[in-house]
Backbone as CSV, one residue per row, in Angstrom:
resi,resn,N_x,N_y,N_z,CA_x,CA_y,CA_z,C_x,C_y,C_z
1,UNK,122.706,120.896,103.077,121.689,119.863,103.319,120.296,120.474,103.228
2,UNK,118.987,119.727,102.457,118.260,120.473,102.219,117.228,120.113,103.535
3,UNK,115.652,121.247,103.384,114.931,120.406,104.923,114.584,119.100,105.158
4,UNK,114.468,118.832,103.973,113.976,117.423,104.005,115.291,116.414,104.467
5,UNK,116.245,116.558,103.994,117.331,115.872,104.397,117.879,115.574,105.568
6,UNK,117.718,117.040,106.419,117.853,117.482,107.448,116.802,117.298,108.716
7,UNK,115.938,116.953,108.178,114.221,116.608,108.765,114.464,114.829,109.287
8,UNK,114.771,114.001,107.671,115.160,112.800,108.064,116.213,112.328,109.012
9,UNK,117.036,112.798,108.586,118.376,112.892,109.370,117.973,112.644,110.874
10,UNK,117.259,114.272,111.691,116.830,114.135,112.653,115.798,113.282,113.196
11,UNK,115.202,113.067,112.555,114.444,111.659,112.696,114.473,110.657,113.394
12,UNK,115.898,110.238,112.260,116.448,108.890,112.497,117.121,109.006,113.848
13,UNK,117.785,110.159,113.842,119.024,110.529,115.296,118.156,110.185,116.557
14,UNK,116.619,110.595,116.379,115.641,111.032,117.735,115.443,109.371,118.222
15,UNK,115.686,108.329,117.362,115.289,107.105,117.959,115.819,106.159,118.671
16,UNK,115.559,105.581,119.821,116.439,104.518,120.834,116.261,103.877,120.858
17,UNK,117.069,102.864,119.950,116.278,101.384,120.257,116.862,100.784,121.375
18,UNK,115.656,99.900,121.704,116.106,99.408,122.863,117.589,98.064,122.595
19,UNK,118.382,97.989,124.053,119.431,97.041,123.795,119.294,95.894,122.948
20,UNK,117.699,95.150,123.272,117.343,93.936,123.140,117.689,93.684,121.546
21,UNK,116.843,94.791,121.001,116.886,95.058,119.569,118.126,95.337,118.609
22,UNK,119.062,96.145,119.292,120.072,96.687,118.918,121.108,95.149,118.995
23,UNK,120.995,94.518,119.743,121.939,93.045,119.787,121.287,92.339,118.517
24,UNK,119.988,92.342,118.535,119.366,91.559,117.446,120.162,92.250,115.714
25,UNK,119.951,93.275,115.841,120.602,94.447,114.902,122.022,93.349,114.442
26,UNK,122.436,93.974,115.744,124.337,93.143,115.225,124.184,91.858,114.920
27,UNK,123.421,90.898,115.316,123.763,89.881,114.936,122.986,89.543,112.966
28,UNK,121.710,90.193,112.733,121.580,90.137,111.557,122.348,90.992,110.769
29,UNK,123.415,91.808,111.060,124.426,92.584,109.890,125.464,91.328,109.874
30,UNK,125.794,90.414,111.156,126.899,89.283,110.751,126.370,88.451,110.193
31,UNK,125.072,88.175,109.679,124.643,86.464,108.450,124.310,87.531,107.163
32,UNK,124.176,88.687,107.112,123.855,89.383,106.099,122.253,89.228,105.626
33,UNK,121.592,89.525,107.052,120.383,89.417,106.881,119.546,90.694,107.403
34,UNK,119.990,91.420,106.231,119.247,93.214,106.042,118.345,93.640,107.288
35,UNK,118.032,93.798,107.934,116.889,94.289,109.073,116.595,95.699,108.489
36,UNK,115.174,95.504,109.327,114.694,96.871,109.178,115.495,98.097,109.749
37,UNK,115.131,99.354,109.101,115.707,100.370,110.402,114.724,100.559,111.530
38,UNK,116.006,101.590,112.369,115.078,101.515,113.653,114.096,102.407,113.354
39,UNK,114.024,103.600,112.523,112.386,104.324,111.992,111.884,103.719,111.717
40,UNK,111.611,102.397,110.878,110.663,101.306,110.528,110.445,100.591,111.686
41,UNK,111.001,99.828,112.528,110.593,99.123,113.181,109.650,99.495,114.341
42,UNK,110.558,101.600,114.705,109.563,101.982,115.979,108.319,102.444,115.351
43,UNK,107.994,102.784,114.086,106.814,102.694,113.183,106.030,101.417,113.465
44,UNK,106.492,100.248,113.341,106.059,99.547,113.583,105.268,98.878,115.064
45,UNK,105.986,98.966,115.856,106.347,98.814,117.116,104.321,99.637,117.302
46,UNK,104.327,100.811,117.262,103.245,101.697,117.198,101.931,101.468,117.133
47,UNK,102.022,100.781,115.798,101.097,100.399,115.270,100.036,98.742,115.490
48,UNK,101.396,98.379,116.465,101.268,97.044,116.912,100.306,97.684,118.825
49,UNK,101.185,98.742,119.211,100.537,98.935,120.104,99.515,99.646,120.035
50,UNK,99.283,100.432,118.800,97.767,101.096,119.352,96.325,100.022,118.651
51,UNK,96.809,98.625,117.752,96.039,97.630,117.568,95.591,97.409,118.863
52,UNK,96.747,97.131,119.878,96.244,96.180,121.459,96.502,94.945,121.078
53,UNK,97.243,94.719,119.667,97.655,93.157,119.245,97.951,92.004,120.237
54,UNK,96.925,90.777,119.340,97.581,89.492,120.575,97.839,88.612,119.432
55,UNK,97.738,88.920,118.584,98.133,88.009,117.650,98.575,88.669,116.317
56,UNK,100.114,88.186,115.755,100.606,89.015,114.678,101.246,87.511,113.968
57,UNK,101.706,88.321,112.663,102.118,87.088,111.798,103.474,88.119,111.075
58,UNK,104.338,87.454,110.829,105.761,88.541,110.222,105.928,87.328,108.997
59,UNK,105.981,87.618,107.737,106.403,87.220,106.650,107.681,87.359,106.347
60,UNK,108.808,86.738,107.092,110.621,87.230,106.803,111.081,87.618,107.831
61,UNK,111.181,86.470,108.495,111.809,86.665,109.506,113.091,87.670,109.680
62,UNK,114.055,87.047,108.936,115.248,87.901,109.180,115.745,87.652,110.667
63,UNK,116.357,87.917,110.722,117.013,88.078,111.813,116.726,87.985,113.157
64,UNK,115.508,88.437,113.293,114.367,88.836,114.073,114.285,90.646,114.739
65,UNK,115.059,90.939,114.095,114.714,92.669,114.630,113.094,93.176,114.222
66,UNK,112.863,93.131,113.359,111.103,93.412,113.286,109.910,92.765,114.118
67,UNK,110.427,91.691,114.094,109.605,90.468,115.229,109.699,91.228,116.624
68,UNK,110.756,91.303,117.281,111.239,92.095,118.396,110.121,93.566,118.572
69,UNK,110.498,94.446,117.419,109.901,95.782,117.529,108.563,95.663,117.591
70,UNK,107.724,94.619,117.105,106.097,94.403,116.792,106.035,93.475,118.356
71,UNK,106.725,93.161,119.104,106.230,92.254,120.510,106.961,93.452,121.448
72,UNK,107.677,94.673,121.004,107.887,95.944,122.246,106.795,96.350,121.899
73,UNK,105.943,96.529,121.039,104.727,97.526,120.808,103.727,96.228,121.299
74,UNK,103.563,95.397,121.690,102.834,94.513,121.854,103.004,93.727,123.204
75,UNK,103.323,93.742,123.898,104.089,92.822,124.876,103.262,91.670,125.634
76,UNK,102.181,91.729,125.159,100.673,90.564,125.565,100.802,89.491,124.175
77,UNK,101.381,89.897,123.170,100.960,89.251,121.760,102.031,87.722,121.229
78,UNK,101.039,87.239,120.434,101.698,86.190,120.178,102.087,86.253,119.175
79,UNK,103.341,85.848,118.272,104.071,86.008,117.199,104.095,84.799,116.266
80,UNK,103.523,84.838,115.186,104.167,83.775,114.051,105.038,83.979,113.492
81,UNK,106.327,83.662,113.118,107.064,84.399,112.046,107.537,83.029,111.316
82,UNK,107.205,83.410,109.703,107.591,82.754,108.497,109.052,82.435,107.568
83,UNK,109.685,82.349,107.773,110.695,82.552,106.854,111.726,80.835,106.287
84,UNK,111.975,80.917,105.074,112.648,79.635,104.050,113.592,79.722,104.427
85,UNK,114.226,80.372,105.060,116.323,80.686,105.636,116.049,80.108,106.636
86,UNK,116.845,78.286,107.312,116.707,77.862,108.660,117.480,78.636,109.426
87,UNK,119.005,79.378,108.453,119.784,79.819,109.304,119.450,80.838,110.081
88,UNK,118.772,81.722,109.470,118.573,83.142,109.984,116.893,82.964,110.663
89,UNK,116.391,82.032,110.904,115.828,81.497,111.945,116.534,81.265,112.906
90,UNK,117.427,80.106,113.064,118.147,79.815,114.398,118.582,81.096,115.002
91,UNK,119.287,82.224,113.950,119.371,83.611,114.831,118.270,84.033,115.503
92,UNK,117.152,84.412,114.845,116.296,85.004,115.728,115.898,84.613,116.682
93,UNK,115.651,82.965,116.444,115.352,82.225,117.913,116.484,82.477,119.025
94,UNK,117.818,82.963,118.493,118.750,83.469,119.954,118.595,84.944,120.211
95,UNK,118.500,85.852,119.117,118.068,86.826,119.680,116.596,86.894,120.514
96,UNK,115.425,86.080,120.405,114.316,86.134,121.284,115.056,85.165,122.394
97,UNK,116.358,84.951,122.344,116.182,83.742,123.923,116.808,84.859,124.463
98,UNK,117.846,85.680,124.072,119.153,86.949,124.620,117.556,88.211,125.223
99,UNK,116.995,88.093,124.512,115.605,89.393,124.561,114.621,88.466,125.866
100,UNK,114.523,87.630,126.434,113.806,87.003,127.363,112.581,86.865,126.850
101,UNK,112.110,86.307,125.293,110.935,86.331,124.965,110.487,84.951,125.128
102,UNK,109.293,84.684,126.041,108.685,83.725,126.313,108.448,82.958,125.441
103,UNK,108.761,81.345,124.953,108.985,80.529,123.977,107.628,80.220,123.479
104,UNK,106.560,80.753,124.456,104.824,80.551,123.985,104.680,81.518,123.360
105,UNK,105.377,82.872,123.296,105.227,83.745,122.796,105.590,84.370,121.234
106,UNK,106.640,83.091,120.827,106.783,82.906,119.459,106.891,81.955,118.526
107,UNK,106.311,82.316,117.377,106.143,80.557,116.808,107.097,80.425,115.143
108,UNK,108.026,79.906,115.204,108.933,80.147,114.370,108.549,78.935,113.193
109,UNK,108.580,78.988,111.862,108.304,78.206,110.897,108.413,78.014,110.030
110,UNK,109.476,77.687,109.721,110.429,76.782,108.463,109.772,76.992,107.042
111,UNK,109.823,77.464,105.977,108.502,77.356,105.255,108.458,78.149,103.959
112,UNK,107.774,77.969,102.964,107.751,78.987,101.624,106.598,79.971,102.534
113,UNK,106.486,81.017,102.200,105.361,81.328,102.517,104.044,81.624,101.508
114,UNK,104.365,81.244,100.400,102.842,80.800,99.439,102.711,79.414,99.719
115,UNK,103.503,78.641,100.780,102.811,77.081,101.174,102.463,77.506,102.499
116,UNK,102.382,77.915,103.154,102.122,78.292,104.884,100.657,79.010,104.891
117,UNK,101.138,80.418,104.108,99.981,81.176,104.415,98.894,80.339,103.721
118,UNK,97.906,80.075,102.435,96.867,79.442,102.634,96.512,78.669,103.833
119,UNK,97.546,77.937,104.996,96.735,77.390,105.664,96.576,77.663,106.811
120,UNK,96.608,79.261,107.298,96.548,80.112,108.278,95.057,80.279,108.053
121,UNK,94.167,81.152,109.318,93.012,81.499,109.558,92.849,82.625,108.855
122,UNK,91.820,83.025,108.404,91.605,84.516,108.088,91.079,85.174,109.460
123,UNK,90.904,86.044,109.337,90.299,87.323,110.039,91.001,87.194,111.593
124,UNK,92.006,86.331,111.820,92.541,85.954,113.017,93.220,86.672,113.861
125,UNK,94.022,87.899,112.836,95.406,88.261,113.512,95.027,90.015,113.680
126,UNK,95.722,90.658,114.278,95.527,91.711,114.497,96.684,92.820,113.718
127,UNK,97.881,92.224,113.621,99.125,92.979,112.439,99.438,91.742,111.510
128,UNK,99.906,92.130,110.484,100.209,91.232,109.351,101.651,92.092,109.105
129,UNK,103.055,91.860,109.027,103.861,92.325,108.635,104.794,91.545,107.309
130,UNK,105.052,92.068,105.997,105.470,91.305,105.069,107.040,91.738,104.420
131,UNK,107.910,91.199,104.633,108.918,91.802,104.453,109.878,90.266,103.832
132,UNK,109.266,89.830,102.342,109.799,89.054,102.222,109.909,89.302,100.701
133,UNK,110.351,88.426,99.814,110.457,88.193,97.995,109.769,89.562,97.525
134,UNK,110.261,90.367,97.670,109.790,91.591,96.867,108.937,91.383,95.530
135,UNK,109.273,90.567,94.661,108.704,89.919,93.351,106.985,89.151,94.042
136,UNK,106.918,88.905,94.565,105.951,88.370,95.555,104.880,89.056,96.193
137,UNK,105.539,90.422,96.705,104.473,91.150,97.583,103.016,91.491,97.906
138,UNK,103.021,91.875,96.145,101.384,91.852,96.287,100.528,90.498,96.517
139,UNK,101.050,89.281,95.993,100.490,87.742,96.619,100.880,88.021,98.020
140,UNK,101.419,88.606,98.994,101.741,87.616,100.545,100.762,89.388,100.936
141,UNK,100.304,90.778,100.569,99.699,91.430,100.848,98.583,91.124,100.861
142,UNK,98.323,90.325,99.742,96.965,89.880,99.772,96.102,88.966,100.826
143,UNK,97.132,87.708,101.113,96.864,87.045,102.243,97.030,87.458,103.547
144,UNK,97.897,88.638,103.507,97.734,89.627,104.829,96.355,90.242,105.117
145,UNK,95.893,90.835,104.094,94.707,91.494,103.977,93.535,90.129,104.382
146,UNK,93.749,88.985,103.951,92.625,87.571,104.376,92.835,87.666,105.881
147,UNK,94.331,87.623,106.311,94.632,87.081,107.576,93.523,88.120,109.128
148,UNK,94.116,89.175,108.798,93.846,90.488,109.373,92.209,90.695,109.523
149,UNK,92.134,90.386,111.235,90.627,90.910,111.099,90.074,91.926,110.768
150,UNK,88.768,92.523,110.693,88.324,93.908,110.526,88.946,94.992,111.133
151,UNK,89.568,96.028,110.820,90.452,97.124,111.647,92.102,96.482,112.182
152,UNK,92.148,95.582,111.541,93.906,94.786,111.388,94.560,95.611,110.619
153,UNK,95.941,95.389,110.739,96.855,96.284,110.148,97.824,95.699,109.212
154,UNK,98.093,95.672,107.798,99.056,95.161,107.116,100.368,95.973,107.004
155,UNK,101.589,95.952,106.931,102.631,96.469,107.371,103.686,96.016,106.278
156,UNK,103.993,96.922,105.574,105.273,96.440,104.237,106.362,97.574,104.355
157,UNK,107.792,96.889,105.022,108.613,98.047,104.979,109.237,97.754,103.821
158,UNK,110.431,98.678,103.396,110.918,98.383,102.377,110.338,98.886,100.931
159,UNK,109.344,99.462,100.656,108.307,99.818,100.538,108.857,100.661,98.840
160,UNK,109.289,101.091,99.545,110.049,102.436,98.415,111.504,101.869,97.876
161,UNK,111.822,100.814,98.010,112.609,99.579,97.097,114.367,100.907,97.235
162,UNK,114.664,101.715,98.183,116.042,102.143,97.735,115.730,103.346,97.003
163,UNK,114.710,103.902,96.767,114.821,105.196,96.292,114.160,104.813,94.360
164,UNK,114.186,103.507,94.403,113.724,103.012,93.098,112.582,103.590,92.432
165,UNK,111.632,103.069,93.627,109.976,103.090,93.213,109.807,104.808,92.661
166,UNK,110.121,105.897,93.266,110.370,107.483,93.174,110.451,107.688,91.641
167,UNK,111.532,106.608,90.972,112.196,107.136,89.901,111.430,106.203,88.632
168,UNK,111.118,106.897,87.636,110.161,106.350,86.646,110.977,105.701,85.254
169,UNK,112.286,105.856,85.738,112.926,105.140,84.722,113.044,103.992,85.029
170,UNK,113.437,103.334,86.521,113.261,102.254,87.250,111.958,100.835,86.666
171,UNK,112.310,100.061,86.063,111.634,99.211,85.665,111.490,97.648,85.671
172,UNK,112.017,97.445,87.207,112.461,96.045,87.599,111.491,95.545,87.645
173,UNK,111.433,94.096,88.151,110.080,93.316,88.909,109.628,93.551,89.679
174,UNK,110.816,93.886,90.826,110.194,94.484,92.530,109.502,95.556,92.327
175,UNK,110.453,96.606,91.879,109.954,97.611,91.644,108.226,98.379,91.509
176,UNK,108.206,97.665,90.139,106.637,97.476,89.212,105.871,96.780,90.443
177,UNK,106.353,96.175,90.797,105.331,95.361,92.010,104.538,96.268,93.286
178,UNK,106.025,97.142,93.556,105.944,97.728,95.179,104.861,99.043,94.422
179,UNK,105.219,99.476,93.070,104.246,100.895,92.649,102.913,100.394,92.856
180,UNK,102.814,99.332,92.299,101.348,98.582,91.916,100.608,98.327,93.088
181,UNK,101.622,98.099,93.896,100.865,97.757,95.715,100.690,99.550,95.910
182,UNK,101.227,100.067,95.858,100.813,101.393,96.586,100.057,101.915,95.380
183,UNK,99.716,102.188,94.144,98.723,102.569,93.579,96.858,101.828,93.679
184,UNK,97.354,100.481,93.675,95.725,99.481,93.984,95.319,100.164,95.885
185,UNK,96.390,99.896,96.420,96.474,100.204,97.395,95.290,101.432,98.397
186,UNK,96.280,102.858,97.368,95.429,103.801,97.896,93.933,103.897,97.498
187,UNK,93.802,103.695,96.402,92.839,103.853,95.320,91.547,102.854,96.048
188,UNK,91.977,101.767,96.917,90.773,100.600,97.601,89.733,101.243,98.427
189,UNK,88.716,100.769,98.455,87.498,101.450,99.128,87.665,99.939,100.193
190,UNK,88.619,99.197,100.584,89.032,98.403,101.538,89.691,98.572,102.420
191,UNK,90.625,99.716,102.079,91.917,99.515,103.478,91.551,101.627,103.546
192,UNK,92.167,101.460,104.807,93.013,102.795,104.428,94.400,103.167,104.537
193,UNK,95.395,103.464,103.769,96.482,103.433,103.207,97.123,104.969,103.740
194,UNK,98.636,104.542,104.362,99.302,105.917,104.855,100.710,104.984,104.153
195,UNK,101.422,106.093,103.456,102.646,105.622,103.305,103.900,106.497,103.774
196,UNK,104.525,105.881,104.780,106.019,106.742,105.156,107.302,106.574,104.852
197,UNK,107.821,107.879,104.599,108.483,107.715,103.808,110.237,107.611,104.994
198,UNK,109.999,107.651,105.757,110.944,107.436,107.126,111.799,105.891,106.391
199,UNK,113.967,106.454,106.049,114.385,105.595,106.411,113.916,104.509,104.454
200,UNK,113.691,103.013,104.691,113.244,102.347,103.698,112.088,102.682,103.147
201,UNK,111.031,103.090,103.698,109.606,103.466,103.685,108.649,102.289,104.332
202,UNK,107.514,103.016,104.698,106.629,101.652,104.958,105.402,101.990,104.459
203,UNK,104.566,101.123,103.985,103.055,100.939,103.772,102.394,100.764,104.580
204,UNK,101.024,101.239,105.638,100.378,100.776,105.961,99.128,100.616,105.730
205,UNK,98.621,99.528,106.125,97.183,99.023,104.987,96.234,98.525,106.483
206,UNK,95.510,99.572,106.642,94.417,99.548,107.680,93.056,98.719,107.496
207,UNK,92.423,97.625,107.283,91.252,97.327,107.051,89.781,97.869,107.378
208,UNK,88.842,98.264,106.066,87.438,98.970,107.194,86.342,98.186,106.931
209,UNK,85.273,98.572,106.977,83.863,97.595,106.812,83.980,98.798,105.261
210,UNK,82.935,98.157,104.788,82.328,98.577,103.422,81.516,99.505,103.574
211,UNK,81.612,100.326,102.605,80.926,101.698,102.276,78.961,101.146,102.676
212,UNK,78.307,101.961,104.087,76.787,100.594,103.773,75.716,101.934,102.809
């Protein structure tokens, strides 16, 4: 096993998710609704708490394990989450009832999300997390980047598509999409951009004021 292998490995081993999450876990592997890992989510989780977030928006629901990890890093914050699957809505809404999450505390919504997001606020939210139509990303990044006030955080796991994006023979839709988000990405005199490679990978897209 090489260090790097061995580096991840331990990584992943070092993390506990909590029960709440881990039930949420099992129940999105029984509708076959992918969740994040737990390196992505306590990535996440992080980033939600050192915002001081009170207001976040999740693009894909799923299951609700990411929703979960962004309100443990948050536990004052209020949650939108988006997703076109009613079914794997009704899950998450039982995993937040099994997790004791206050019903003011999340706002669940049926929905495409190129029909939803235009009619959200800009500069409103404090995390933007997008984990939906891969073919899509850079459109629902973009409206993350509207949503997200000054020093907001945009959040794309999944990021590194399976080991795809790495490999230059790889020439899908997602693919071409997820490079293109992390090349415009770093290159912006808008955000500032860390990408980890922990697990699926994640993007994060920091917002700043302009060069004065």
């Amino acid at each position: 096993m090489s260090e790097h292998d061995a580096n991840a490995r331990y990584a992943r081993d070092a993390i506990i998710e909590p029960e709440h999450i881990a039930r949420a876990r099992t129940h999105a592997l029984e509708i076959g609704a992918a969740p994040v890992s737990a390196g992505v989510g306590a990535q996440c989780a992080v980033i939600a708490a050192a915002s001081r977030a009170l207001n976040i928006v999740e693009i894909g629901t799923g299951a609700g394990v990411s929703g979960l990890w962004l309100l443990h890093g948050a536990p004052r914050a209020t949650l939108t989450t988006i997703d076109s699957e009613p079914e794997h809505l009704g899950v998450a809404r039982q995993s937040f009832g099994e997790a004791k999450i206050p019903a003011a505390r999340a706002r669940f919504i049926t929905g495409r999300a190129s029909d939803v997001l235009p009619r959200m606020n800009e500069a409103s939210y404090d995390v933007v997390l997008v984990d939906a139509d891969p073919e899509n990303v850079i459109e629902y990044v973009e409206h993350g980047l509207r949503l997200v006030r000054l020093g907001g955080t945009v959040l794309i796991p999944r990021v590194l598509n399976g080991g795809r994006v790495a490999d230059p023979v790889q020439r899908d839709e997602a693919t071409k999409a997820y490079r293109s988000l992390i090349q415009e990405t770093q290159s912006s005199p808008a955000v500032i951009g860390a990408l980890s490679t922990i697990d699926e990978g994640l993007l994060q897209l920091t917002t700043v004021a302009p060069p004065a």
